[in-house]
N, C-alpha and C positions, 0 to 999 in steps of 0.2 A: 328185272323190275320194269315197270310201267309206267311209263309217264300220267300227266293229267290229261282227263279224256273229257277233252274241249266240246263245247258243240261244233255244228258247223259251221253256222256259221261265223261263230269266233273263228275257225279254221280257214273260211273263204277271207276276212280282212285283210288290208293288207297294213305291214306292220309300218305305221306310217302315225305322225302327228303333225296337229294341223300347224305349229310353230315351232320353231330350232328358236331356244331361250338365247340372251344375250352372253349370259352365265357359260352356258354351252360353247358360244366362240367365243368367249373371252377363254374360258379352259384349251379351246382346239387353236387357236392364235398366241397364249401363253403369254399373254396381257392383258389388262384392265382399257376397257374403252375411255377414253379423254370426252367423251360426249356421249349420253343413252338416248339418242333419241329419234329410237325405233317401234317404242311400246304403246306410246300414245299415253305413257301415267302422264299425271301431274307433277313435273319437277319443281313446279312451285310449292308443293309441299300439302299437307291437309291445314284446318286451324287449329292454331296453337291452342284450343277450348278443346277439342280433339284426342293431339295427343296428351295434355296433363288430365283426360278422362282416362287412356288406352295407359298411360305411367300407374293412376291409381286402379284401376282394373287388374293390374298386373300382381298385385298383393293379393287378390282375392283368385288367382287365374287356377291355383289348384280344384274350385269347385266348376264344374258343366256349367255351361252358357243354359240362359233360360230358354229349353227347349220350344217355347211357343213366342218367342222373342217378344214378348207384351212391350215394354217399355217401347221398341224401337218402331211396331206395329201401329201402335197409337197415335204415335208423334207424327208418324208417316201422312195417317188416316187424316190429323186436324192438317198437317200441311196440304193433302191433297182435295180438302174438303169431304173427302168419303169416308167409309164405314172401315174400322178396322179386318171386315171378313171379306175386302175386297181386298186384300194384302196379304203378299207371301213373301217374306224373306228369305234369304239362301244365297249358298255360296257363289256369290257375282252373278252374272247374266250365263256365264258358263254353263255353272251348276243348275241353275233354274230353266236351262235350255235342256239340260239332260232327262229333269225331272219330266219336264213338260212333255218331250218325245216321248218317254216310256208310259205314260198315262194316255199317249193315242195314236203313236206310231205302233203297226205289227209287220211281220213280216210282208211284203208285199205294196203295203201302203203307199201311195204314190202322194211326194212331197213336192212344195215346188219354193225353188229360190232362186237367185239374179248367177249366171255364170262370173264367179271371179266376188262373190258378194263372204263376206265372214266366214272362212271353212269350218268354225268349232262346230255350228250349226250343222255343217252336212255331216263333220264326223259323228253326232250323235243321229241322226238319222241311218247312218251307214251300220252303226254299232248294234240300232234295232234290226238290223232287217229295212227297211224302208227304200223305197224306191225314187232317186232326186230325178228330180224334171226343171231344167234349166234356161231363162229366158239371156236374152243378150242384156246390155245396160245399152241406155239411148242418151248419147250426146253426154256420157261419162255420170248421167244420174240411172238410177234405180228405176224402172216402169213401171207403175203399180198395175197400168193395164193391162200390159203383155202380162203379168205376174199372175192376173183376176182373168185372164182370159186362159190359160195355160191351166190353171188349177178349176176350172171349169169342163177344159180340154178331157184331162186325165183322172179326174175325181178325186182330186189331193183331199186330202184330211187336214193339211196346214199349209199354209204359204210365210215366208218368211219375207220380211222387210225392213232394211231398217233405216230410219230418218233422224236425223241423218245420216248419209251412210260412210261405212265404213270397207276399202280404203281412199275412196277419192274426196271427203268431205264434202260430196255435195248433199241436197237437200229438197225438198216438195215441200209447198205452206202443208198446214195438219187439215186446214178444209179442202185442197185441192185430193189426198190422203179418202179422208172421211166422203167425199163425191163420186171418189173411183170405187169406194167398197158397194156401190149399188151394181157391182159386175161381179163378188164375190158369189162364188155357188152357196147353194143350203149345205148345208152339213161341214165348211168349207173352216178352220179357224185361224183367221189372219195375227201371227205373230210378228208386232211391230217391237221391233229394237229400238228404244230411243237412249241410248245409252250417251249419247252427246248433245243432249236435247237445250241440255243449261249452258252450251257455248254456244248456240244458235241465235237467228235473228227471233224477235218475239212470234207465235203464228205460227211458229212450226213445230210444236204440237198439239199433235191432235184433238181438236176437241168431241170424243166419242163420249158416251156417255157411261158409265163404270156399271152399269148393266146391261151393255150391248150385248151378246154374245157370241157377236163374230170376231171381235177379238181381245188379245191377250196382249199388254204393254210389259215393255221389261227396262228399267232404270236401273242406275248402278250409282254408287261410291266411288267406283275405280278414277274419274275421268275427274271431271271440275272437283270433286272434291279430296281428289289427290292420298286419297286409302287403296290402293288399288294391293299394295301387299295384304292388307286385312280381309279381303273377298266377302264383300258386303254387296249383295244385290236384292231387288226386290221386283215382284211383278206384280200387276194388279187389273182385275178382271170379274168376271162375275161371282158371287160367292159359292156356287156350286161347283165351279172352277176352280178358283183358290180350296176349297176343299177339299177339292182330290187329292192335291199336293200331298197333303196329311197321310193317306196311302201309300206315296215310296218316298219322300224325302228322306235326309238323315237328320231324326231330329234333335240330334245334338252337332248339326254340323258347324254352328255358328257358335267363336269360341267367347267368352265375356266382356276381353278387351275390344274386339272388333264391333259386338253388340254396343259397348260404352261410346268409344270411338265413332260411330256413325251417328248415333245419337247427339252427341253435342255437335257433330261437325253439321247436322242439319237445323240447329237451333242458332249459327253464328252466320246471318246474311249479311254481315260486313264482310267476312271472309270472302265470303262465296262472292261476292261484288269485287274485290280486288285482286282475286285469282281471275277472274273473268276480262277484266281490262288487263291483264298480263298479257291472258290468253290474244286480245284484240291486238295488243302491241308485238307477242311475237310473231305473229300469224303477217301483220304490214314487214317484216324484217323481215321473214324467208321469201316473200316476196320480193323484195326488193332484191335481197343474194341470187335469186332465181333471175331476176331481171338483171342484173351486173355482170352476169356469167352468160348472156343471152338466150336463155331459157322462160319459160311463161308457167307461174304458178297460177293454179286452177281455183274457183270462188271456192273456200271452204267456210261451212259453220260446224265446225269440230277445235279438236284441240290439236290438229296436224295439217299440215298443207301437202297435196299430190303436184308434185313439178312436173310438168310435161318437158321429157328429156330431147324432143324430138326426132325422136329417131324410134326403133323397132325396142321389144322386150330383152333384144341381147345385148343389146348397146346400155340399155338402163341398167343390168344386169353387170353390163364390168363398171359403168359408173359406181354401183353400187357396191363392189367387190373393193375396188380401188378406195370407197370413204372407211370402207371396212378396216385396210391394210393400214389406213391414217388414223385408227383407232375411232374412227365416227360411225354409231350403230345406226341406222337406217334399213326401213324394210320397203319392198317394192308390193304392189298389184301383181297378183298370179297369172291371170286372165288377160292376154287379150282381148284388144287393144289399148285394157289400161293398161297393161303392163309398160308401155313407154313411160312410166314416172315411175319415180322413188318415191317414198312417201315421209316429211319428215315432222316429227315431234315438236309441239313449242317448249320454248326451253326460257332460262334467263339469259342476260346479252353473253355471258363466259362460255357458255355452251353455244351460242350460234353463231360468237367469232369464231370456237373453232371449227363447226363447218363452213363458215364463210372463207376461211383458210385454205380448208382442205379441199372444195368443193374447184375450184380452176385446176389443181393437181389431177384429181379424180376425173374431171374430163378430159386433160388432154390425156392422160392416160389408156382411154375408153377409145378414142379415135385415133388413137394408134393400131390398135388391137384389130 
């Protein structure tokens, strides 16, 4: 018999993903982490308006989520002051990054993104067919010039960016952003990630106008608002754009508790204000752990801080093995020259004693080696 006869280029990929879950080493290590904070969710939780929506959602969960997500669409639209046909919902930024590649990546197509910037992005590029063309990061932020200049270079069809970014937490105001797209090519469509945008300083998003057409914004549930299990994302763009979607999304991919669940969790701005001053308060505390241990944490507006370990990608690398071994999940920068930092999670003060803890273990350990 005969196996399945793949294409090729399924057959050229290599069998590879862009993240090893925590799940995964806690299964290959044969214990439960003491501290998760390597994913960047929200351990502060969603709001409690939230989950007693996603509890009574739960009763009705035998029927399809509303394929056209109307309820969560609308809400969106008055939040953001646009039209609800400038809104696509779907599974996280992930899933809306997939959609978005297959509606205008093809074989060939030359993309461009920041060397060592979000790999889910390049894996869905890579899965098209699509050709990455990679600029450096300058002074551990994202370039939009080298970015606009490179995708001019090669004739990208897209450029990826995201602000803030992800994994060093730094950041560009949203009008320095909107000044640099006057380098953007014709034809050229700029995919801004703002997935961290509501832990940020005010300013730094961008104020494009939701009929530009050079780009495409992508928000999420995952981060400040602490659903990141429910995979709730949204992107928002011009209506002929969001339309396409309509063409390959899965339109039952959003399930009714996650539709409930995002809904109320973006109607409760008390929440969203007291997760946020967490977020400020963990983010002064790993600093400080960073600084106690004579390390220098880097300015972030995200929900995670990048420690600069001092030293090269393999030294961060047994650091990083060694918080692992003390049951502290933590993930690193791929890319050099971020790769000298770990990158960690904000948490409550239980979780950042214990890497406060474990974190002088973990070095001396590292400079042993």
């Amino acid at each position: 018999m005969t196996g399945p006869r793949y294409t090729p280029l399924a057959q050229s990929l290599p069998s590879t993903v862009p993240f090893v879950g925590p799940e995964t080493q806690e299964r290959q290590r044969g214990a439960s982490f003491v501290a998760r904070l390597g994913a960047n969710e929200s351990i502060f939780g969603p709001s409690p308006s939230a989950t007693q929506a996603m509890a009574h959602a739960a009763s009705e969960i035998w029927m399809y989520g509303d394929p056209e997500n109307h309820d969560l669409r609308h809400a969106l639209a008055d939040h953001h002051g646009v039209s609800p046909e400038n809104i696509v919902v779907g599974e996280g930024i992930d899933g809306l990054l997939g959609y978005l590649v297959r509606l205008i990546v093809g074989p060939g197509d030359a993309v461009v993104t920041s060397d060592g910037a979000y790999p889910t992005f390049n894996y869905h590029v890579a899965g098209f067919g699509g050709i990455l063309h990679k600029v450096p990061y300058s002074g551990d932020h994202e370039d939009p010039s080298a970015l606009f200049a490179k995708a001019a270079e090669v004739g990208a069809k897209l450029v990826y960016l995201a602000n803030p970014d992800n994994p060093m937490g730094s950041w560009h105001s949203g009008a320095d952003i909107v000044a640099a797209m006057d380098a953007l090519p014709d034809g050229c469509l700029l995919v801004l990630d703002e997935a961290y945008v509501e832990c940020a300083p005010e300013g730094t998003a961008a104020p494009v106008s939701i009929d530009d057409p050079r780009v495409i914004r992508m928000r999420t549930f995952s981060k400040v608002y602490g659903m990141a299990g429910a995979r709730v994302g949204y992107a928002m763009g011009t209506p002929d754009l969001i339309a396409a979607f309509n063409k390959v999304r899965n339109h039952f991919g959003m399930n009714r508790a996650a539709q409930a669940g995002a809904l109320a969790a973006l109607q409760d701005g008390a929440w969203l204000k007291h997760v946020q001053a967490q977020i400020a308060e963990a983010r002064a505390r790993i600093g400080t752990i960073a600084r106690e241990n004579g390390l220098a944490a880097l300015p972030s507006a995200t929900n995670f801080v990048a420690i600069d370990c001092g030293r090269d990608g393999d030294f961060a690398k047994a650091v990083l093995d060694a918080l692992v071994a003390q049951g502290i999940f933590v993930r690193m920068p791929f890319a050099a020259p971020q790769n000298r930092c770990i990158r960690v999670s904000c948490g409550p003060a239980s979780d950042l004693d214990a890497f406060a803890a474990a974190l002088p273990k973990a070095l001396a350990v590292a400079r042993v080696r």
